[in-house]
C-alpha positions as CSV (number, residue, x, y, z in Angstrom):
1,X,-22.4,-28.7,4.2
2,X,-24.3,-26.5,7.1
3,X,-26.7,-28.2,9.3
4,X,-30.3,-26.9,8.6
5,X,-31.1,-25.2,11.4
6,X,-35.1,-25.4,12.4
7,X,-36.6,-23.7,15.2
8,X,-39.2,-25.1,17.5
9,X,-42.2,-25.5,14.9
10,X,-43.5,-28.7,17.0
11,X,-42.3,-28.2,20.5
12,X,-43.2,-24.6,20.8
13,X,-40.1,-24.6,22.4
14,X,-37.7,-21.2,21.7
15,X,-34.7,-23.1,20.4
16,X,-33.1,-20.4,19.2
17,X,-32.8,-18.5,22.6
18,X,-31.9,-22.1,24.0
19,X,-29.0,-22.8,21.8
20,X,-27.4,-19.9,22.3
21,X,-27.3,-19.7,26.1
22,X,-25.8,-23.5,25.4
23,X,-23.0,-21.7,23.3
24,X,-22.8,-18.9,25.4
25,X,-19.4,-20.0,26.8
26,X,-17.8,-20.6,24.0
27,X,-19.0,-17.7,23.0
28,X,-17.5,-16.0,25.9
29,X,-13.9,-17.0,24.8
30,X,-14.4,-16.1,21.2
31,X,-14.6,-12.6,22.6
32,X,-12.0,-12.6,25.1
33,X,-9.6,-13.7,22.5
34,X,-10.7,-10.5,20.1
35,X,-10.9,-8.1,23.4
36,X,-7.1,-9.3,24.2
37,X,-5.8,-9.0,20.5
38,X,-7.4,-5.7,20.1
39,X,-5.9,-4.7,23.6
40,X,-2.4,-5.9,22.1
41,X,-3.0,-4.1,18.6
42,X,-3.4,-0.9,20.8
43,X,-0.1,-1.7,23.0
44,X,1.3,-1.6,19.9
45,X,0.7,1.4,18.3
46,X,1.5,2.8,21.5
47,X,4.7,1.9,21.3
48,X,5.3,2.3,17.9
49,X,4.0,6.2,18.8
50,X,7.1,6.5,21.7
51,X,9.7,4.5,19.7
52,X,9.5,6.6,16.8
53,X,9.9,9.9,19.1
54,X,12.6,8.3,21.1
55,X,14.5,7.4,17.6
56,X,14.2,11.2,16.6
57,X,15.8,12.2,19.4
58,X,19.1,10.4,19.1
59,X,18.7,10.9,15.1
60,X,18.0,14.7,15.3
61,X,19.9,16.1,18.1
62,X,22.0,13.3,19.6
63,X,23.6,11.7,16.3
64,X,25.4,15.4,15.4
65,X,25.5,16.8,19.8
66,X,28.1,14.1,19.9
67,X,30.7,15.4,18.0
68,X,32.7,18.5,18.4
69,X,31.5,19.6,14.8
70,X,28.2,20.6,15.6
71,X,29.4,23.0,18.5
72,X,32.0,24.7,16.1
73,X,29.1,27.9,14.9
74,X,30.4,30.8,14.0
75,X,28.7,34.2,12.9
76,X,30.1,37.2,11.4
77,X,27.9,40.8,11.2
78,X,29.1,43.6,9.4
79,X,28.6,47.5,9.9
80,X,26.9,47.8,6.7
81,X,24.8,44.4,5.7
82,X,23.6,46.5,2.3
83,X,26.9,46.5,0.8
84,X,27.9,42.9,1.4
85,X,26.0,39.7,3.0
86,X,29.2,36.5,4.8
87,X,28.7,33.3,4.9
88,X,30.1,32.0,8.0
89,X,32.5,28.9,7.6
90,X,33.6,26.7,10.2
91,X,37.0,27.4,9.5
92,X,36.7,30.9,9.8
93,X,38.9,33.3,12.4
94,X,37.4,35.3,15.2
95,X,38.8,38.7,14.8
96,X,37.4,42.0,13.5
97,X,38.6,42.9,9.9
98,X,38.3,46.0,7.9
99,X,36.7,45.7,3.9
100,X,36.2,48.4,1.0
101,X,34.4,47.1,-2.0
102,X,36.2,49.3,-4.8
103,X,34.2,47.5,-7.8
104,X,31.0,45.4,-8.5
105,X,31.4,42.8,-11.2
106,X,29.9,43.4,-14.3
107,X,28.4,41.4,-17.2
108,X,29.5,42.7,-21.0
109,X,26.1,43.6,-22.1
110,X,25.6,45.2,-25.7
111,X,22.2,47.1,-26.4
112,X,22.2,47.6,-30.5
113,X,21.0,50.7,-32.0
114,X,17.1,50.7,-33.6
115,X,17.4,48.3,-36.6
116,X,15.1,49.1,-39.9
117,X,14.6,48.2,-43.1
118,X,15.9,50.2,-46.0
119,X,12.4,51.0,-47.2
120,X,12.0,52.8,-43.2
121,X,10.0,49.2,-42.1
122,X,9.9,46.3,-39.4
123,X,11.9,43.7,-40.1
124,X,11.7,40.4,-38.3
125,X,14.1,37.5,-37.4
126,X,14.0,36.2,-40.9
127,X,14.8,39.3,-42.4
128,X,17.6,39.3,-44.9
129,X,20.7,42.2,-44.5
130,X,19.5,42.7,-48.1
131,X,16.0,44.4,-46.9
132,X,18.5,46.6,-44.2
133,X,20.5,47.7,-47.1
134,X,23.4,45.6,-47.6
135,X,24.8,44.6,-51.2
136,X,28.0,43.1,-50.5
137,X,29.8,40.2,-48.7
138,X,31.8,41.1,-45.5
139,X,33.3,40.0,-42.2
140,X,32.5,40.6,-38.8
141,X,34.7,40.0,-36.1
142,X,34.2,38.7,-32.2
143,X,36.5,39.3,-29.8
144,X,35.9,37.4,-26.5
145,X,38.0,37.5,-23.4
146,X,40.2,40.2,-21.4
147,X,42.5,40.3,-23.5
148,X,41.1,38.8,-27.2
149,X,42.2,34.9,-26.3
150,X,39.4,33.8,-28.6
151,X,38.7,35.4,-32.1
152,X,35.7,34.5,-34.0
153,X,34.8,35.7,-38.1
154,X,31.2,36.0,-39.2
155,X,30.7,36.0,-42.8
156,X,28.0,37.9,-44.1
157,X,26.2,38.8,-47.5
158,X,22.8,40.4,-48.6
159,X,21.0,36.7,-48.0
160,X,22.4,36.3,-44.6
161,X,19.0,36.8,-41.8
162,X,19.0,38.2,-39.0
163,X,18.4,34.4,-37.9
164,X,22.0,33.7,-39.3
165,X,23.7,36.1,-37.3
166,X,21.8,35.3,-34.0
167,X,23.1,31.9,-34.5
168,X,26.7,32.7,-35.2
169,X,27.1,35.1,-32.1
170,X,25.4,32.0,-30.1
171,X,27.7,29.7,-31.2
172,X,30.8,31.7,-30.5
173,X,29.5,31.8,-27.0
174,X,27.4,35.0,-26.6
175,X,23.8,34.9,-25.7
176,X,22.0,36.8,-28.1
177,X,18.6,37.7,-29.0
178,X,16.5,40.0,-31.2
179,X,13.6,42.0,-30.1
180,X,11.3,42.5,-32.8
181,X,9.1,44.3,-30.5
182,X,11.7,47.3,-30.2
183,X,13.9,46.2,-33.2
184,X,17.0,45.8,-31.6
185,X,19.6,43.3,-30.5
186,X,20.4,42.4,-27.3
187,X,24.1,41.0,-26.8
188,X,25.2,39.9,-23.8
189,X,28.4,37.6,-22.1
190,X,27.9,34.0,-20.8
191,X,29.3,34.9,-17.4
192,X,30.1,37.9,-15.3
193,X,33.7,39.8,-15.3
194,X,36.2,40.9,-17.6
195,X,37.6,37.6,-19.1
196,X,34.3,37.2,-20.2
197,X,33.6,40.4,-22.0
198,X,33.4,40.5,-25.8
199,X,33.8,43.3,-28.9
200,X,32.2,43.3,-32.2
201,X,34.0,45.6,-34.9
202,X,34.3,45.1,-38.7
203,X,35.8,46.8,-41.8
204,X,35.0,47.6,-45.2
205,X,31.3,45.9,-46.1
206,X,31.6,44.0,-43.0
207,X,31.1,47.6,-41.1
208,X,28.7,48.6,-43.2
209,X,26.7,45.7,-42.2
210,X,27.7,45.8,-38.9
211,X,26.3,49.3,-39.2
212,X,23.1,48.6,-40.8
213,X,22.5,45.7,-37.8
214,X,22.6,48.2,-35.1
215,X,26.1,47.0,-33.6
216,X,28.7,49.7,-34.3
217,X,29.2,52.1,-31.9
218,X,28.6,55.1,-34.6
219,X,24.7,54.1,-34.5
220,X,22.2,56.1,-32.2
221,X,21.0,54.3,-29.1
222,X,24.1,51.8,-29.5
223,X,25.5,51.1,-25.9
224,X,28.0,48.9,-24.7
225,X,28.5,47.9,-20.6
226,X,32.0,46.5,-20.4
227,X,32.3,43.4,-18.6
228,X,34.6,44.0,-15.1
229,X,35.5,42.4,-12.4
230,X,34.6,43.3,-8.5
231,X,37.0,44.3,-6.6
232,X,37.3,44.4,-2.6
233,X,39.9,45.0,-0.1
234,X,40.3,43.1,3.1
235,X,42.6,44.4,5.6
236,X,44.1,46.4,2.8
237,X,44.9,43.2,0.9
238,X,43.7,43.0,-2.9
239,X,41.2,40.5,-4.0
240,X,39.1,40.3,-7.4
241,X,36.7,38.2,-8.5
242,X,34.6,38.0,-11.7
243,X,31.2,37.5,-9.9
244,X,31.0,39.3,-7.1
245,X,31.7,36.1,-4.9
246,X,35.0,36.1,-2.7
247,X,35.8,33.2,-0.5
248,X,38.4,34.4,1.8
249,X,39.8,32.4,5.0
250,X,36.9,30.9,6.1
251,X,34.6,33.7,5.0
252,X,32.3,33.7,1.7
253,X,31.5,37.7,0.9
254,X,28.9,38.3,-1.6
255,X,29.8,42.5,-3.3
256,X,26.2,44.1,-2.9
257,X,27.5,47.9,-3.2
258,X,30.5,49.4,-4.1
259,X,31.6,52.4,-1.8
260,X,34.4,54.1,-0.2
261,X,33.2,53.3,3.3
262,X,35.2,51.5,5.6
263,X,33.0,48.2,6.4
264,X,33.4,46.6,10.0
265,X,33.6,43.4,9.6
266,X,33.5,40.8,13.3
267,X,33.6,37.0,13.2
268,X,33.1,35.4,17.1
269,X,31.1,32.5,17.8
270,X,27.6,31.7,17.8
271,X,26.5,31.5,21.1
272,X,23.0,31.9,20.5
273,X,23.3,28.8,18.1
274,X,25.1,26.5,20.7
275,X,22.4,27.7,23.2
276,X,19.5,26.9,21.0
277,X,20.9,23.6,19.8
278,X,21.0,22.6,23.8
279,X,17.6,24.4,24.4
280,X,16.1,22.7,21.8
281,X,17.2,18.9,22.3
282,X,16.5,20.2,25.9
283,X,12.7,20.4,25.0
284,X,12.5,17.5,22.6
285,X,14.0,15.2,25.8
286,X,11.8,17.0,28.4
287,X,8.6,15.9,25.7
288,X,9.8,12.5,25.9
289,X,10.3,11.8,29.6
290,X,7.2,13.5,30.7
291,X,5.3,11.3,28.2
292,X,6.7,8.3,29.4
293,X,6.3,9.1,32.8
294,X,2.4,9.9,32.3
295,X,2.1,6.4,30.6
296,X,3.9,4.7,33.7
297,X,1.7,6.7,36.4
298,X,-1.4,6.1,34.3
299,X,-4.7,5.8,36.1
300,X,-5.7,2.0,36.3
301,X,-7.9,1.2,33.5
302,X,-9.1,-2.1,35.5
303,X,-12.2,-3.8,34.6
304,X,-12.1,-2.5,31.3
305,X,-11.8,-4.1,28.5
306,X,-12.1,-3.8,24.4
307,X,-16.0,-3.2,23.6
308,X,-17.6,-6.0,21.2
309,X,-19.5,-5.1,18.4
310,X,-22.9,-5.8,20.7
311,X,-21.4,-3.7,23.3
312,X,-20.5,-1.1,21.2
313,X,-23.9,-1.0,19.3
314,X,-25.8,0.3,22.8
315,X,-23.4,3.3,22.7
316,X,-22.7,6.6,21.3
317,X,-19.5,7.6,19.2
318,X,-19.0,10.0,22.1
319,X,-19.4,7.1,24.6
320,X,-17.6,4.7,22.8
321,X,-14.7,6.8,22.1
322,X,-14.0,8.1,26.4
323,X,-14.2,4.1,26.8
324,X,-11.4,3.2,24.7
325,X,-9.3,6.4,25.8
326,X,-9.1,5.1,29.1
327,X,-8.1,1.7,28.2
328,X,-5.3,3.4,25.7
329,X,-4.5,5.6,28.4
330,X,-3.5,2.8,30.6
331,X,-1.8,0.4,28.5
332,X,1.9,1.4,29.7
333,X,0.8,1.7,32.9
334,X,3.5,0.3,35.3
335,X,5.5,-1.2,32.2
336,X,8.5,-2.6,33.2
337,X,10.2,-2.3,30.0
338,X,9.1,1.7,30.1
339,X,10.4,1.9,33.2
340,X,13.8,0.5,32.4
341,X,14.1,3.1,29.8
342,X,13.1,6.5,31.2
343,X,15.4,5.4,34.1
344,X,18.5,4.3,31.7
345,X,17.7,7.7,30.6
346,X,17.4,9.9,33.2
347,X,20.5,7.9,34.7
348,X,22.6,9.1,32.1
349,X,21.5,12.7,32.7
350,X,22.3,13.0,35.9
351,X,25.7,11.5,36.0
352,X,28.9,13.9,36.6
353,X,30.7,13.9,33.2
354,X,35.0,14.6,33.7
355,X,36.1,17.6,32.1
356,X,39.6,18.9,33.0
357,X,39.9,16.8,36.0
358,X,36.9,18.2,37.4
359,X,33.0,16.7,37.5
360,X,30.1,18.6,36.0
361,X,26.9,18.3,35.9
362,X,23.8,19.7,34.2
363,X,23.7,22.1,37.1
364,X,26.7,23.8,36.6
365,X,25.7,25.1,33.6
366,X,22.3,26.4,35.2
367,X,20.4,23.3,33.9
368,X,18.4,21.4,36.8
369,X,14.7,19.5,37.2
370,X,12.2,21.4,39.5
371,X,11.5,21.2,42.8
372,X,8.9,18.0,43.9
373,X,6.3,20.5,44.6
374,X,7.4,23.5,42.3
375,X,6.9,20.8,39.2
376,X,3.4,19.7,37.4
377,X,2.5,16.2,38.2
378,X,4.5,13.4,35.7
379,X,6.8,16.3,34.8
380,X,9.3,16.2,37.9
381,X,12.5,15.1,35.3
382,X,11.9,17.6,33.2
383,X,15.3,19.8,32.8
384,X,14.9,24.2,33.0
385,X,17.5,26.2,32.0
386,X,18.0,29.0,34.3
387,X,17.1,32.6,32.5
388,X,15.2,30.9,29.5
389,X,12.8,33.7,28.3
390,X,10.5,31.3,26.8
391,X,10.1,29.4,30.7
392,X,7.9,30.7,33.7
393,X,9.5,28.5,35.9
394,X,13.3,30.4,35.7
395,X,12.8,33.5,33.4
396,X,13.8,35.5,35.8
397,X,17.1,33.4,37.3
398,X,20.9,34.4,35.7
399,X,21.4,32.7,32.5
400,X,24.5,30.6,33.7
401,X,24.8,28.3,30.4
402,X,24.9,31.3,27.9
403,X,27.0,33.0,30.1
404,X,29.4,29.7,30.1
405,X,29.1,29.2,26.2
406,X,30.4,33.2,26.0
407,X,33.6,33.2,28.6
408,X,34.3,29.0,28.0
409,X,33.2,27.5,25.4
410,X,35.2,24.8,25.1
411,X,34.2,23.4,28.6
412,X,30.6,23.9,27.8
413,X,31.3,21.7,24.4
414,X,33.1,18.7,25.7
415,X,30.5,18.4,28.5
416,X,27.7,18.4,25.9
417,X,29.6,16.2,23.3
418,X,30.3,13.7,26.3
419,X,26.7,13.6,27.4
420,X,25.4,13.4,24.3
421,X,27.9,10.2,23.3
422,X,27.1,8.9,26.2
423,X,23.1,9.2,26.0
424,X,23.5,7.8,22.1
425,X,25.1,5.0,22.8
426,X,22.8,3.9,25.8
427,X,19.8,4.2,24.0
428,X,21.9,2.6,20.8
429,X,22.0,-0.2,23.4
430,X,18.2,-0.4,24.5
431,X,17.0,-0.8,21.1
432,X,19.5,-3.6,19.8
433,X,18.7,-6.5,18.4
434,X,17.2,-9.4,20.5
435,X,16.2,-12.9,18.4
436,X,12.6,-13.3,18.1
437,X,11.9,-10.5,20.8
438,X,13.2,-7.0,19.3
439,X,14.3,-5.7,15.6
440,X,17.3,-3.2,15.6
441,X,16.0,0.2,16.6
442,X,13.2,-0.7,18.3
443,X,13.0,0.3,22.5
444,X,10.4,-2.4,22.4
445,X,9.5,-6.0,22.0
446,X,8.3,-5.8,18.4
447,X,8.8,-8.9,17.1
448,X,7.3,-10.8,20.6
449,X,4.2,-8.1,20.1
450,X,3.9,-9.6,16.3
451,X,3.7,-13.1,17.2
452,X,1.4,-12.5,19.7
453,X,-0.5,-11.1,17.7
454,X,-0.4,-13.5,14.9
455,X,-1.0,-16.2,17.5
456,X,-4.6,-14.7,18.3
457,X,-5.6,-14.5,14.7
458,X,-4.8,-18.4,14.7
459,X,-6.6,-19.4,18.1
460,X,-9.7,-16.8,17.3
461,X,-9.8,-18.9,14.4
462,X,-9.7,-22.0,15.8
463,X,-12.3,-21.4,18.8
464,X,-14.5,-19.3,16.2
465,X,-14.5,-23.1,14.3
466,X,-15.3,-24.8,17.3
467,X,-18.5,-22.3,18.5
468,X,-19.5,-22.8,15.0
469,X,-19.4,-26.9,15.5
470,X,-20.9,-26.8,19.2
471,X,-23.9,-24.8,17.9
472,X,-24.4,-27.0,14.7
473,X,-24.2,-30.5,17.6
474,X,-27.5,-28.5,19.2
475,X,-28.8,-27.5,15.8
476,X,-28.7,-31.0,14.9
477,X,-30.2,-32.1,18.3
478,X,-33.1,-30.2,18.1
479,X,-33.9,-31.0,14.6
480,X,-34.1,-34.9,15.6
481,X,-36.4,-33.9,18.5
482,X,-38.7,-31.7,16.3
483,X,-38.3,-34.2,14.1
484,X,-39.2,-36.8,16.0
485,X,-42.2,-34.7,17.7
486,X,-43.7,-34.9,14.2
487,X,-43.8,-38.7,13.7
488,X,-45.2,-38.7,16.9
489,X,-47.7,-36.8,16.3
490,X,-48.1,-38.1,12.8
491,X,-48.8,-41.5,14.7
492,X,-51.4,-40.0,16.8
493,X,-53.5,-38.8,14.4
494,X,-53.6,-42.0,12.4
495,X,-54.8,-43.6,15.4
496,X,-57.4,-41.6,16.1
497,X,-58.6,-41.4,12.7
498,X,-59.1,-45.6,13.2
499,X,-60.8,-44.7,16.4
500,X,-63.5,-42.7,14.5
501,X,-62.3,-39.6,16.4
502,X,-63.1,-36.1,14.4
């Protein structure tokens, strides 16, 4: 039950102001506790900001940089990209080759002669052969395949639809429709090529009906596309396909025109992918260590501290918001577990990797940091590769590492594959598992941070509980003495009232 808590009706007295100057200390450490848990919240979303760019790093670039299969790009052009479009496989041959595409593959397609009834009318779907003018019972026959393989017989009679035979040619495997708009049927092949092609023919009251549907070849505005397959040379070698598709020795062709023109045809490697792949883990890196070395040389942020809710009530949004920046600002600031990773880092970096019997470095592939005074402040480790069009600082130096992926690529991969493996593999090791003080992938102390923070919640609670009981002990007091004032003065008017005072 809460203490009833009067002010100073007797005494005059401000007990209210009173009290809480009494409590004012305990009050004090109430908000110390909040100012250092929200201080701690911020660490760590800081963290959680860097970890997560550090883990994309080795998960983006140095997971796949490590092995030789990420270096292995290849790209073919070709003299005459509207004829035919490659598809580069890692298996496929430096070399220029000569093709002729001979044939495009061709779908059997079957466009049926104007259909109508025998009175000269529409007919629909659902319209019987009867209504086209056919009185007796017949057979149609499909013939699917290059060569025939697959026979099918459609009977038909006067009450057979339209429907009916739409069905049947579906279920031997033809798509099939009919237009009612322009009274025709539309036949075509499930796939592309001449083991797919088909050919409908009939005899006796079968052709007749065959005939009156639109589908012999006797009818105006009948016309059959015979299904073929495409046909290319490579080098003067044969090769057919039945969809235009040929995947050749590394190399996946795609038919776009036939021709007689001799197509060039040249397969080398990708230089400008290898280059980009370094250029652009290059960048991601460079982000990374200039970030952390701005947190580390952060401005001191001393003598400030989390605003209370009091504090923050006297200020503006604007106000409040440049006064937490420059606590947030600081909050790596001199961090020695930040520091132990950008150097870790930048160690690895700058050691000679063994290739051939010979050390390399970063440099002999025109890849250095800036002079002390050519570089912006906090971004003295960041890495420039000499010639890079996109950079102000070495555009106009000789573009040593695309001139090493061109004349020795092999070099420039197992130094890139080794310094990758080896960067991995240290920060694999910086953001192991420690019990109670760091999860797996983490670069920081994430479980410690949680603890800590947990711990706050508990001793806010506590000394919260405690101002709450030290200000009820005063309440209490001072309701006794006003209290007491009363029966006082209760007292003293009784005896004045004996006295015969007015």
């Amino acid at each position: 039950m809460s203490t009833m808590r009067l002010t100073g009706l007797m005494s005059g007295m401000d007990t209210e102001s009173m009290i809480q100057q009494l409590v004012a200390a305990k009050q004090t450490k109430v908000d110390d506790a909040k100012k250092a848990q929200t201080k701690l919240e911020w660490k760590q979303d800081a963290w959680k900001s860097l970890n997560t760019k550090l883990k994309n790093l080795q998960s983006k670039y140095l997971s796949s940089m490590r092995f030789t299969d990420a270096y292995t790009k290849k790209t073919t052009k070709v003299s005459n990209s509207n004829a035919v479009s490659v598809i580069t496989g890692e298996d496929a041959m430096n070399g220029v080759q000569s093709l002729k595409i001979e044939k495009l593959a061709k779908t059997g397609y079957l466009t049926g002669g104007v259909v109508k009834g025998s009175d000269g009318g529409k007919v629909t779907a659902m319209s019987t052969l009867e209504s086209l003018g056919v009185t007796d019972a017949g057979t149609i026959n499909l013939s699917i395949g290059k060569n025939g393989e697959k026979s099918v017989d459609i009977q038909v009679n006067k009450d057979t639809t339209i429907s009916d035979v739409l069905t049947q040619l579906k279920k031997a495997g033809l798509n099939a429709n009919f237009d009612e708009n322009n009274q025709r049927f539309f036949i075509s092949a499930k796939e592309s090529g001449a083991d797919s092609d088909f050919s409908i023919t009939a005899t006796g009251a079968g052709l007749d009906a065959l005939k009156k549907l639109g589908l012999d070849a006797s009818v105006e505005g009948y016309n059959k596309t015979e299904g073929q397959d495409a046909v290319i040379y490579l080098n003067g070698a044969k090769f057919e396909s039945k969809n235009n598709t040929f995947a050749i020795n590394g190399l996946t062709f795609t038919a776009l025109q036939a021709s007689d023109e001799e197509i060039t045809v040249t397969t080398q490697q990708d230089t400008d992918g290898i280059y980009d792949m370094v250029k652009n883990f290059l960048k991601e890196y460079n982000a990374i260590i200039n970030e952390m070395d701005k947190l580390y040389n952060a401005d001191s942020a001393k003598g400030y501290e989390p605003l209370t809710t009091e504090e923050k009530d006297a200020l503006s949004d604007t106000e409040i918001e440049e006064y937490e920046k420059k606590i947030k600002d600081a909050l790596l600031r001199k961090d020695e577990n930040l520091s132990s990773i950008s150097s870790a880092m930048r160690g690895i970096m700058a050691e000679g990797i063994e290739i051939g019997g010979k050390k390399m470095y970063l440099y002999d592939f025109g890849i250095e940091t800036l002079g002390y005074f050519e570089a912006e402040e906090n971004e003295r480790n960041a890495y420039h590769i000499a010639g890079d069009p996109d950079d102000a600082n070495t555009v106009g130096k000789a573009d040593k590492l695309k001139s090493m992926i061109a004349n020795d690529p092999d070099t420039t991969i197992k130094f890139f594959t080794k310094l990758s493996q080896n960067l991995y593999d240290k920060m694999s090791e910086l953001s192991s598992s420690v019990k109670d003080y760091r999860s797996f992938g983490s670069f920081y102390d994430d479980k410690k941070m949680k603890s800590d923070y947990e711990s706050y919640t508990t001793k806010i609670k506590e000394l919260e509980q405690k101002l709450n009981d030290y200000e009820d002990k005063w309440y209490k007091k001072f309701a006794a003495m006003e209290t007491a004032m009363a029966k006082m003065q209760s007292g003293a008017s009784a005896v004045t009232a004996l006295l015969g005072g007015s």
